[in-house]
N, C-alpha and C positions, 0 to 999 in steps of 0.2 A: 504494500500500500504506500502510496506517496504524497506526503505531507507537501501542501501548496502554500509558502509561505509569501505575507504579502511582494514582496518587493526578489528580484534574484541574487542568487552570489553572484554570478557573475555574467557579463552580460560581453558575448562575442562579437566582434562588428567583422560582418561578410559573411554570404551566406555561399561560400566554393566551395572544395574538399577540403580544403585546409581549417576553413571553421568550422565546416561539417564535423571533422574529425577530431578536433578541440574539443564542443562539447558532445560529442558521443560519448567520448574518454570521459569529460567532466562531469556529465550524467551516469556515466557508471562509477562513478567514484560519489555519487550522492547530493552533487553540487546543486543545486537550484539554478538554470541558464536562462538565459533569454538572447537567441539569437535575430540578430537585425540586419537588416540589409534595405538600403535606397530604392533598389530594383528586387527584379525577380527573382527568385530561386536559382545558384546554379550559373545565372546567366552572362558571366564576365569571364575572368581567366577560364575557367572549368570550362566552360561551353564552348569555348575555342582550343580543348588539346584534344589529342589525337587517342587518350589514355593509357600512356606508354608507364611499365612501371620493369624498370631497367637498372640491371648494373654494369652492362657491357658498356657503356658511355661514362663511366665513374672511375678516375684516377683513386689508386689504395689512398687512404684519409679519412678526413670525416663523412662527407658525404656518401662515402663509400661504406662505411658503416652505418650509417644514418639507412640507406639505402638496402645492405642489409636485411638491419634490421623491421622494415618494412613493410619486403618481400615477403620474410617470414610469420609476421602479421597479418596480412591480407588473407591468407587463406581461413585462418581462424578466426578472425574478424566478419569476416562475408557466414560465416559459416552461422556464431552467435546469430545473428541478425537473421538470418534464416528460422530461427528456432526460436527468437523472440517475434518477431512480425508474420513470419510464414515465409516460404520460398519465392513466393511471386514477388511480394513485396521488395524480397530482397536481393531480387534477382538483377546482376550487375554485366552479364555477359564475359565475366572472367575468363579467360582464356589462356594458362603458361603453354604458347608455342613460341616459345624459345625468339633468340635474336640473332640475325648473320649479320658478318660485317666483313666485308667484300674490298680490297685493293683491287681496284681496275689495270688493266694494262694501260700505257700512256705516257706522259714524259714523267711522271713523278710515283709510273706505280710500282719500280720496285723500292725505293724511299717508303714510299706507302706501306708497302707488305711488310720491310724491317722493318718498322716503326710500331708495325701493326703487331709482329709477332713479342718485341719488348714489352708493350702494353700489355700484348696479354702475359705474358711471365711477372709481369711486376701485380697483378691481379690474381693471378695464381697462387701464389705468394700471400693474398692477402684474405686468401678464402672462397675466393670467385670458382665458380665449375665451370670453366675455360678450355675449348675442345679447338687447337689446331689444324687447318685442312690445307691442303695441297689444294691445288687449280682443278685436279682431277677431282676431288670430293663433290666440289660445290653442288652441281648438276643433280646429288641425290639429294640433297638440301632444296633446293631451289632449282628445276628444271628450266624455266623460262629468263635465269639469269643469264647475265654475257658472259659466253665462255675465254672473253678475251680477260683472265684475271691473275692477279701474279700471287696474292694469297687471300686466306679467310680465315675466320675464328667463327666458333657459332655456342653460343651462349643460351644454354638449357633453361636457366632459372628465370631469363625473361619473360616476362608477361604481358597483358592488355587487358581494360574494362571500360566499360562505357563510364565515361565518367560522370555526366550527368545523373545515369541511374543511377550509379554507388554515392553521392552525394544524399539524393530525396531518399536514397534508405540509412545513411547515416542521422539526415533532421526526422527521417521518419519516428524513430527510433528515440531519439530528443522528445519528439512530443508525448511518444508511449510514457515516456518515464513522467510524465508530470511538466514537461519543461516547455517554452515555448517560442514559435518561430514567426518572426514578422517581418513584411515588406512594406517598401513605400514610406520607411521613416531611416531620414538620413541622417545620422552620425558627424556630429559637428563639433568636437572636445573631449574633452573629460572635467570634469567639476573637481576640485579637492577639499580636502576638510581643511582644520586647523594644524593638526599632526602631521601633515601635509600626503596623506593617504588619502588614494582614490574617492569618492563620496559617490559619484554619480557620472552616470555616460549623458552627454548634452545633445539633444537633437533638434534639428532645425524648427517642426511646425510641432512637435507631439511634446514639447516637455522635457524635462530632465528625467531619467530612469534613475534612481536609487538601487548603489548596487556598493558592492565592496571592489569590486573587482575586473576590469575591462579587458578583453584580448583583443589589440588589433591585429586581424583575420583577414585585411582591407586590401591583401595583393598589391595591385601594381598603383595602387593608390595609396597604400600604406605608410609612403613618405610624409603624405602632406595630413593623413592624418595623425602621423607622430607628429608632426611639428603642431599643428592645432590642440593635440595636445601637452605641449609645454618639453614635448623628448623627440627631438631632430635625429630621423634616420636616414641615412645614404639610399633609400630605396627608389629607383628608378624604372620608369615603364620602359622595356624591349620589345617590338613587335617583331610578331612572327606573321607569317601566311601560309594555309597547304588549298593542294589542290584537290577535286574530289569527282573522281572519273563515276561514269557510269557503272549499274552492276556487270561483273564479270564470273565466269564459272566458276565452280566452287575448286583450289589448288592453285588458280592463276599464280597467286602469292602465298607462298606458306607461312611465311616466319614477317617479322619487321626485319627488313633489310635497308643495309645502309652503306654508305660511302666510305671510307677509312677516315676520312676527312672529318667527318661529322663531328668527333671528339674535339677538334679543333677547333670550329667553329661555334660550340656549346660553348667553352670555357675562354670566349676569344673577350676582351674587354672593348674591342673598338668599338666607336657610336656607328660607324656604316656598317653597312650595309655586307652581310655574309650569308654564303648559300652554302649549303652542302645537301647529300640526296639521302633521304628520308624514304621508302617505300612500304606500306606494309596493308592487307584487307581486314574490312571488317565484318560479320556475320550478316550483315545485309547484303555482301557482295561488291558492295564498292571498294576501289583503293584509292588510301589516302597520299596524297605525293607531299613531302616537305624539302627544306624545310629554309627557312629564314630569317635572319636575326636583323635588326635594327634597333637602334636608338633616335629616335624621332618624338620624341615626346607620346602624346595622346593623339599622333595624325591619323587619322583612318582611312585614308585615301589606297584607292588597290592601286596599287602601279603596273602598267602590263608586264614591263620591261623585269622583274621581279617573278611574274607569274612562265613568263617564258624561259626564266633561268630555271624555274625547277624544273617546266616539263621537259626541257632540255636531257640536263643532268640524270633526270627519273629514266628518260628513254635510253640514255649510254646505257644503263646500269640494267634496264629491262626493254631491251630493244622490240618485244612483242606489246608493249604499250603505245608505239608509235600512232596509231592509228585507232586507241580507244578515245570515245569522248567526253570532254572534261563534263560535268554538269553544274560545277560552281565551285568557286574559294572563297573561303573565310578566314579572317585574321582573329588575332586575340594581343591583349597585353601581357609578358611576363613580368612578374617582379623579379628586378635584376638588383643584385649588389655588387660593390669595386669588388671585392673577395670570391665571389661566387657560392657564397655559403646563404645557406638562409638564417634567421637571426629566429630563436626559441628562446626565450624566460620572459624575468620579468625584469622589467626598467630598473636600474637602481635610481635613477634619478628622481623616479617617480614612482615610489613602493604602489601595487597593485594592480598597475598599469604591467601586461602583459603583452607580448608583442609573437606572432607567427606568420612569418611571412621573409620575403626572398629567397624561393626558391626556384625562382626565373622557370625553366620549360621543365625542370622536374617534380613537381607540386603532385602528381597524383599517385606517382608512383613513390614520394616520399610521406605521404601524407596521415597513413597511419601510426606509423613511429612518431612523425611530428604531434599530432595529437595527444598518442601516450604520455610519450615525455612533457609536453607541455602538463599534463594534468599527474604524472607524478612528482612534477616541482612544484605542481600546487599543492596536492595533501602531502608534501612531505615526505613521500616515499622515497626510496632508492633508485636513480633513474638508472632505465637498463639499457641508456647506452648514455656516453659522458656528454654532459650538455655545456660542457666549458669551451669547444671551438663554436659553439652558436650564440653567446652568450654577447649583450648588451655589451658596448666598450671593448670587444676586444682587438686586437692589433690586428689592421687592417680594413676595420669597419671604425671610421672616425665617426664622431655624433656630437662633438664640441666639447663644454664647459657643462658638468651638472649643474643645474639652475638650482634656483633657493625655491624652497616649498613656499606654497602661497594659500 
């Protein structure tokens, strides 16, 4: 039975996976929530990825644990939630079929391959199930791939879910417990008391919510609502684009496959503009083509010039796509940080003020761990993986001068 007390502990602002998975964790640990969001459900970073939940894109580190850690969650996590709401409800299209990753032939593909085969020895190393292939393998992998290729790795423990879906069954889930989820009230501060502790989350047209305790969840806006709230984070919108072909036979595409490249251009800091190829289907029979990074602010503008480097790139890499038709692309914002790390705790500059977010185009495949840990630093428990490289202030995530409580 669940006690409805007036006002929340805590109150998440964004409703993506990442706050989804805040208070799922938060509500299983007994917290009172109240998730909020300006918009719809779901409908910003989340609704624009592809649902990629990956360690073959992850240098040995944090995020590589973080990542992990995850993996390993996700299927236990999907599973609960099946057995608290029912299977339908909780049905996310989960799919571990694995990840290729393909050195093309070309001017830089045997650079590509060594580089490709180090990375994966240094993940190997670090726990990864990392399977090496000759030129000769790929083809059982991936039949419709170019056989022009100098090497490949193919990564078992990769996965995909819709992410949409696995989002409305995390808030699903939120609300079963007593907790509750709202749109259409925007998130504009935090309040503070005298002790200079959180008091309330401030909203444009609805009021001040009374709460102890705030998670900004707010993605690729996150920035501007730490600094509205009185704690300035590095957090920067990246735009990506993919393209989204018509349906195709069921095998077209087996795995998420990708470029050697890609790793590159995930973890690249520049503000232009970088492509790398992205390829992988989804149970409805489309394939989605990637993939694109920019720093351009909040611009939404498609660019063709943009949309033609991937189909390009998609077709080297799967030259029987040449001739499928696109039926539309969609972009999204990622939260990007100088570090590449996402930032999990809480503020010290502003005790109860809690922050989840920059984890720029891996958010859904890190999204469970982040969750966890965020709500085992709230009740106190032992976090099960070390939350000190994501932590507020650390070296290489600048945030200025701690302000005076107010």
């Amino acid at each position: 039975m669940h006690v409805l007390r007036k006002h929340p502990d805590v109150v998440v602002v964004g409703s993506g996976i990442i706050g989804a998975a805040c208070a799922e964790a938060l509500t299983r640990r007994g917290a009172r929530v109240t998730v909020l969001d300006r918009a719809p459900l779901a409908s910003g970073t989340t609704a624009g990825g592809e649902g990629n939940l990956l360690v073959s894109d992850k240098a040995p580190g944090p995020e590589l644990a973080l990542a992990q850690a995850s993996l390993r969650r996700w299927p236990a996590l999907l599973a609960a939630l099946a057995d608290e709401l029912g299977p339908r409800a909780a049905a996310c299209e989960y799919e571990p079929k694995g990840g290729l990753v393909v050195a093309p032939d070309g001017p830089t593909g045997e650079r590509d391959a060594a580089g490709l085969r180090a990375f994966a020895a240094a993940q190997r190393a670090a726990g990864v199930d990392v399977r090496d292939l000759t030129p000769a393998d790929v083809a059982a992998y991936e039949p419709r791939v170019t056989r022009r290729v100098r090497g490949a790795a193919f990564y078992p423990e990769d996965a995909q879910l819709q992410p949409v879906l696995a989002t409305t069954a995390l808030l699903a889930a939120v609300r079963a417990r007593g907790s509750e989820v709202r749109t259409g009230a925007e998130a504009t501060g935090v309040a503070y008391g005298g002790d200079g502790r959180v008091s309330a989350l401030l909203t444009g047209t609805n009021g001040p919510v009374p709460c102890g305790a705030v998670v900004n969840a707010c993605g690729p806006w996150a920035g501007s609502f730490a600094a509205a709230s009185g704690a300035p984070l590095p957090v920067l919108p990246r735009r990506g684009l993919i393209l989204v072909t018509a349906p195709l036979p069921p095998g077209t595409v087996r795995h998420k496959v990708y470029d050697a490249d890609y790793t590159g251009a995930a973890g690249s800091g520049d503000a232009g503009l970088r492509t790398s190829t992205v390829v992988e289907s989804t149970r409805a029979g489309t394939v989605l083509i990637g993939s694109s990074r920019e720093r351009a602010g909040f611009d939404e503008t498609v660019r063709v010039t943009v949309l033609r480097a991937l189909a390009r790139k998609a077709v080297r890499l799967f030259p029987a796509l040449r001739n499928v038709p696109v039926m539309r692309a969609y972009g999204g914002f990622r939260p990007y940080t100088p570090d590449h790390l996402p930032v999990i705790g809480q503020d010290p500059r502003r005790p109860g003020l809690w922050h989840a977010t920059g984890h720029e185009g891996a958010g859904i495949g890190l999204a469970a761990a982040t969750g966890r840990l965020l709500a085992e630093l709230y009740a106190g428990e032992r976090p099960h993986v070390d939350p000190e490289p994501f932590r507020v202030g650390r070296p290489g995530l600048s945030v200025g001068e701690q302000p005076c409580a107010r």
